[in-house]
N, C-alpha and C positions, 0 to 999 in steps of 0.2 A: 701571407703577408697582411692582406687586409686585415684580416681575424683579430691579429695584436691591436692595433690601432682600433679598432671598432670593439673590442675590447676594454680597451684604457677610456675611450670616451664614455662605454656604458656605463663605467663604475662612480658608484657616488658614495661618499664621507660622509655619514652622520652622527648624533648627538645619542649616546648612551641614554633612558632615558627610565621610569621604571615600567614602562609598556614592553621596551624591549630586551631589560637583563633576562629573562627568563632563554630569548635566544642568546644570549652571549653567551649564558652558561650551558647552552648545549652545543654551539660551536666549539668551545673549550674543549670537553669531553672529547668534541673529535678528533682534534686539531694535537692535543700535547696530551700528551702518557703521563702530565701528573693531575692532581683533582683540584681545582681551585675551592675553599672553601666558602662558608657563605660572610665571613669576616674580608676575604678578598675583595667582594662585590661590594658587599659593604664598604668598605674603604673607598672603590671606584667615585661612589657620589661624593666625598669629602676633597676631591681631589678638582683644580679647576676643569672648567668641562672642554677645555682644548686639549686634556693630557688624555684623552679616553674617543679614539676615533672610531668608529664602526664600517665597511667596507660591503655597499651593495652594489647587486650587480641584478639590475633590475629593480626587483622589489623582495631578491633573497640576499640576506645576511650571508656572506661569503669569507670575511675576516674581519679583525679587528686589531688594536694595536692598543697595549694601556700601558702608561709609562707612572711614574712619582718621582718629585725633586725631593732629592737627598743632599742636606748642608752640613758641611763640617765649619771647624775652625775658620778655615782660608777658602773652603772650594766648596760648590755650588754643581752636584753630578745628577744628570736626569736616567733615572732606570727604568729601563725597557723590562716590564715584567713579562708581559707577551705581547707577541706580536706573530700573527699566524694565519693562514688563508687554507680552506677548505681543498681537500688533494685534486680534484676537478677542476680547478680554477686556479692550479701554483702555475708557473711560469707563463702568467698574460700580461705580467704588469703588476697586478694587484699590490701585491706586496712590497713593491719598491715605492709604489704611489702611494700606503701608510708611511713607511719610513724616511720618505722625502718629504709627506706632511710634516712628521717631527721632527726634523731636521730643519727646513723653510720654514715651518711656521713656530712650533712650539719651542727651539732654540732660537732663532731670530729676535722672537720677541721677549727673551728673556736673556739680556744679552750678561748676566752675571754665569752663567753655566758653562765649566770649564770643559766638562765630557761627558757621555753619554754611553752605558757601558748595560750590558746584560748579561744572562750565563747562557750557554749553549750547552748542551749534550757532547760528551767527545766522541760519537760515533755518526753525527749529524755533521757531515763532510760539506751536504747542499746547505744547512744553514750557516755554515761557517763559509762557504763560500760568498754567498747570497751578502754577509754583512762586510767580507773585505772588497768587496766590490765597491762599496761605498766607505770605503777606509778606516772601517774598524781593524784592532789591531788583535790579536789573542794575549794577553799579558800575562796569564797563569793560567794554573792548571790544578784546580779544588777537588780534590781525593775524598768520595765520598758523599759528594754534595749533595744528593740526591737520597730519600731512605728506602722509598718502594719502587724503583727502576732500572734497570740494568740498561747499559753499565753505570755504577750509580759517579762516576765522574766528570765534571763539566771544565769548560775553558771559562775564563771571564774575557769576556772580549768588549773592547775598549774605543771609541774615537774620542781622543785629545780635540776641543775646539779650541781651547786656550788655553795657554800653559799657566802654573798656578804660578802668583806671584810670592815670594816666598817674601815676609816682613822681617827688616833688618832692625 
């Protein structure tokens, strides 16, 4: 029991930075079966620097979390491109402690954002659990999504923070 809690205090949130993309991008490699390229990191820095948290635990990079605001016409959706914590270190906390960052901090203060939505794996059961925990919902089901992964199908899964106002 202590462990958790001594745990959650050890971990600290910081600023992607260019000292330390080099670890993000070998965390990656560990963490998800697909390859980020060097256009994805690249984007990271164009991106404000509260969408882009990094997850230590001590003085080792342990996970991170990078999101981008997507607007449409009427709605304002933040996507979780990854979000992911080294196999050693899944169920201490870490991971809920990124995604209640962006929840608390990064939708809080951007209070035009209607939801908050990313793709999962459909054989990834612990991460689709892990996001309905925090009331994500599954809303589809993308045949294909994937081109170098088995099974190459994902869910999109969704948390509604406010509904879209439709103009009359």
């Amino acid at each position: 029991m202590p462990r958790a809690t001594a745990t959650q205090d050890g971990v600290d949130l910081g600023d992607l930075t260019e000292k330390n993309v080099a670890q993000l991008k070998l965390l990656n490699t560990y963490i998800f079966p697909v390859h980020y390229n060097e256009q994805f990191y690249s984007a990271l820095f164009k991106q404000p620097e509260e969408y882009v948290k990094l997850a230590y635990y001590g003085d080792v990079m342990v996970g991170a979390v990078c999101c981008r605001l997507e607007s449409t016409d009427n709605e304002k959706r933040l996507y979780i491109m990854t979000l992911g914590v080294l196999a050693p270190y899944r169920r201490l906390g870490i991971g809920a402690k990124l995604l209640k960052y962006v929840l608390d901090t990064v939708c809080s203060s951007n209070a035009n954002i209607n939801s908050i939505y990313l793709h999962v794996q459909v054989n990834n059961d612990t991460g689709v659990g892990f996001y309905k925990k925090f009331g994500f919902e599954i809303v589809e089901v993308i045949e294909n999504y994937y081109k170098t992964i088995q099974p190459p199908d994902c869910y999109l899964v969704q948390k509604v923070l406010k509904p879209v106002s439709s103009s009359s």
